[in-house]
C-alpha positions in Angstrom: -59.4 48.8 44.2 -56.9 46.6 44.2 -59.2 43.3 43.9 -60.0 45.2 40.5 -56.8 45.1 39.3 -56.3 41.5 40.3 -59.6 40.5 38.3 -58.3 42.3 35.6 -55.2 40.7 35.9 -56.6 36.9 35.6 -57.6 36.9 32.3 -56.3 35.8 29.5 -57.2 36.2 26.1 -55.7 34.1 23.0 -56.5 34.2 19.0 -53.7 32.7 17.5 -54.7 31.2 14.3 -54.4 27.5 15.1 -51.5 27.7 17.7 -53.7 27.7 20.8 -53.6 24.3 21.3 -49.7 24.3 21.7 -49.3 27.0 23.1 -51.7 26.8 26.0 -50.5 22.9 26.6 -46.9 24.5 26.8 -47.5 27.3 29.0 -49.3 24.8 31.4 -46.7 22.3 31.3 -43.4 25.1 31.4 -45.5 27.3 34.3 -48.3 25.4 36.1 -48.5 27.8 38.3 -49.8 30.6 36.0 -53.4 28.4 36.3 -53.7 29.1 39.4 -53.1 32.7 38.7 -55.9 32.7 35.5 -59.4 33.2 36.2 -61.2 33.5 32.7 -59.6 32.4 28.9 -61.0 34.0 26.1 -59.5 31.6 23.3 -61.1 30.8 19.7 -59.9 27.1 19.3 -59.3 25.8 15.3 -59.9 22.2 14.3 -59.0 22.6 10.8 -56.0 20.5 8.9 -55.0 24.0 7.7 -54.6 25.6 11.1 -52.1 23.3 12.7 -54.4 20.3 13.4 -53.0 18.0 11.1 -51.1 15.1 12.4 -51.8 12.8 15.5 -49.2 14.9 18.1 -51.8 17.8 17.3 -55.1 16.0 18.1 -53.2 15.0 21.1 -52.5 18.1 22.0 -56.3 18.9 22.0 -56.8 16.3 24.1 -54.1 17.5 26.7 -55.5 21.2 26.6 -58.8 19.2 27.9 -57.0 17.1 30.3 -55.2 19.4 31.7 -57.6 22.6 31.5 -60.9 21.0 32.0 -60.3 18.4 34.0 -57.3 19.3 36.4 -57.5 22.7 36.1 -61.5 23.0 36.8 -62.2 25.6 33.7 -65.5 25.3 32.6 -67.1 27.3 29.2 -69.5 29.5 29.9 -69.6 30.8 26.6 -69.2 28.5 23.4 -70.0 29.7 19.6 -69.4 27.5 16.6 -68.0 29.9 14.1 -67.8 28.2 10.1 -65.6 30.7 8.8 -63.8 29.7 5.6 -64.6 26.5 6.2 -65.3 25.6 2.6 -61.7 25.8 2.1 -60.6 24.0 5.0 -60.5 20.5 5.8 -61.8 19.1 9.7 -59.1 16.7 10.9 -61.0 12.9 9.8 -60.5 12.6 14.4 -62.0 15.2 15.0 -64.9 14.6 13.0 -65.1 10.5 14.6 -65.3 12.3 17.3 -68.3 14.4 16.6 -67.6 17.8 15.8 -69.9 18.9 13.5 -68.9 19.0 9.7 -68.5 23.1 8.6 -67.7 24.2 11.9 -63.6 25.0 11.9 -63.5 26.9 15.0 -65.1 27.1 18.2 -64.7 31.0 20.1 -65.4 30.7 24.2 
């Protein structure tokens, strides 16, 4: 029973409306050690102007999340599903779109 509770334990599940990207980078940064404690991350990720992704410090926190996530931490998606939502009033950040997310998709849930 208690591997259960420890399973249960290692998730963690964030839908914050465009904050994800700082907060995860500052949770990692403030307590690396609560990756090692994490098994799965349910997270919807936004990559609109109008969600927080609007300057160059916030693509670069995208780029840490990866960095730091992905390729330190070893989290892989297992589950990835482009989601438009109101995209039509929303703008992509112009890097994000370089860098080939598709136009109309503003967020990503895994």
């Amino acid at each position: 029973m208690s591997e259960f509770v420890s399973v249960l334990t290692d998730l963690l599940k964030l839908d914050c409306e465009g904050c994800e990207w700082e907060a995860l980078v500052q949770a990692a940064v403030a307590t690396p050690e609560l990756l090692e404690r994490i098994c799965t991350i349910v997270l919807e990720v936004h990559f609109t102007e109008e969600l927080q992704l609007d300057t160059e410090r916030a693509v670069m926190r995208v780029a840490q999340f990866f960095d730091i996530y992905v390729r330190q931490a070893g989290f892989r998606f297992w589950y990835l599903h482009a989601n438009p939502g109101g995209v039509t009033d929303r703008s992509i950040h112009p890097e994000m779109l370089r860098l080939g997310l598709p136009p109309g998709v503003c967020c990503y849930v895994s």
